[in-house]
C-alpha positions in Angstrom: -112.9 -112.8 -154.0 -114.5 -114.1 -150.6 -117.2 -111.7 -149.4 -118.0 -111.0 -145.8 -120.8 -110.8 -143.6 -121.5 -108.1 -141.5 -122.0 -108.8 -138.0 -124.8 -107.3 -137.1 -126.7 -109.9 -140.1 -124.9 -112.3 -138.0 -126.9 -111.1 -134.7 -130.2 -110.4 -136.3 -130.2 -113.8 -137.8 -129.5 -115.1 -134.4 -132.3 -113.4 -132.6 -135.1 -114.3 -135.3 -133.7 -118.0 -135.0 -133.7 -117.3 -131.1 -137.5 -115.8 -131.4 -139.0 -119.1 -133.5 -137.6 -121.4 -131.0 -138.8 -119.4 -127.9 -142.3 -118.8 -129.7 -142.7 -122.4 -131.0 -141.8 -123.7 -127.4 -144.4 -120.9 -125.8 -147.1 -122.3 -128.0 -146.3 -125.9 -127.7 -146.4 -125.6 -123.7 -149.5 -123.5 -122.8 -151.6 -126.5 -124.2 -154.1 -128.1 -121.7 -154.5 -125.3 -119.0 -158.2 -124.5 -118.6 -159.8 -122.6 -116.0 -161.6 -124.9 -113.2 -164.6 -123.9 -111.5 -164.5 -124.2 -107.7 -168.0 -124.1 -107.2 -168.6 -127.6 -109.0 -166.1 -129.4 -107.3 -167.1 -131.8 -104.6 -166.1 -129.6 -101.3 -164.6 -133.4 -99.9 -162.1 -133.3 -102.4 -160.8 -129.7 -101.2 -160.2 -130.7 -98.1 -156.7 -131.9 -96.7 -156.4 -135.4 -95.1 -155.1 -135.7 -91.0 -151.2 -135.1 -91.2 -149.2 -138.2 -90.5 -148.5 -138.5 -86.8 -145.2 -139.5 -85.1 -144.6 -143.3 -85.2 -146.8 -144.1 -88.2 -145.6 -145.2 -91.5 -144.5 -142.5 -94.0 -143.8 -139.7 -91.2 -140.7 -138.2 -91.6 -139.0 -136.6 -89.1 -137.6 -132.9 -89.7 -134.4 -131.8 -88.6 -136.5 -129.1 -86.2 -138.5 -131.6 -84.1 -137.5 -132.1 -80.5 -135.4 -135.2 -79.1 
């Protein structure tokens, strides 16, 4: 005689299986993020570069700018 499972073992079994893979991934990913301290970085490094100008190599023209 062939014995069935009820579904709801079906959908709990699931979900755990569901829960270990999202809780393995959430572990596995959140390695390597630490906290940086703005004060000891050089102040020359927060600052942002000139922007490329029109006519200089690696502008790129937006589909905004003026003829």
């Amino acid at each position: 005689m062939k014995k069935e499972i009820h579904p709801g073992v079906i959908v709990a079994v699931i979900v755990l299986i569901l829960a270990v893979v999202v809780g393995i991934f959430m572990t596995t990913s959140n390695q390597g993020t630490e906290k940086v301290d703005i004060k000891q970085l050089d102040p020359k490094s927060l600052e942002d570069g000139e922007p490329i100008k029109r006519g200089e190599p690696g502008y790129k023209e937006r589909t905004t700018d003026p003829d």
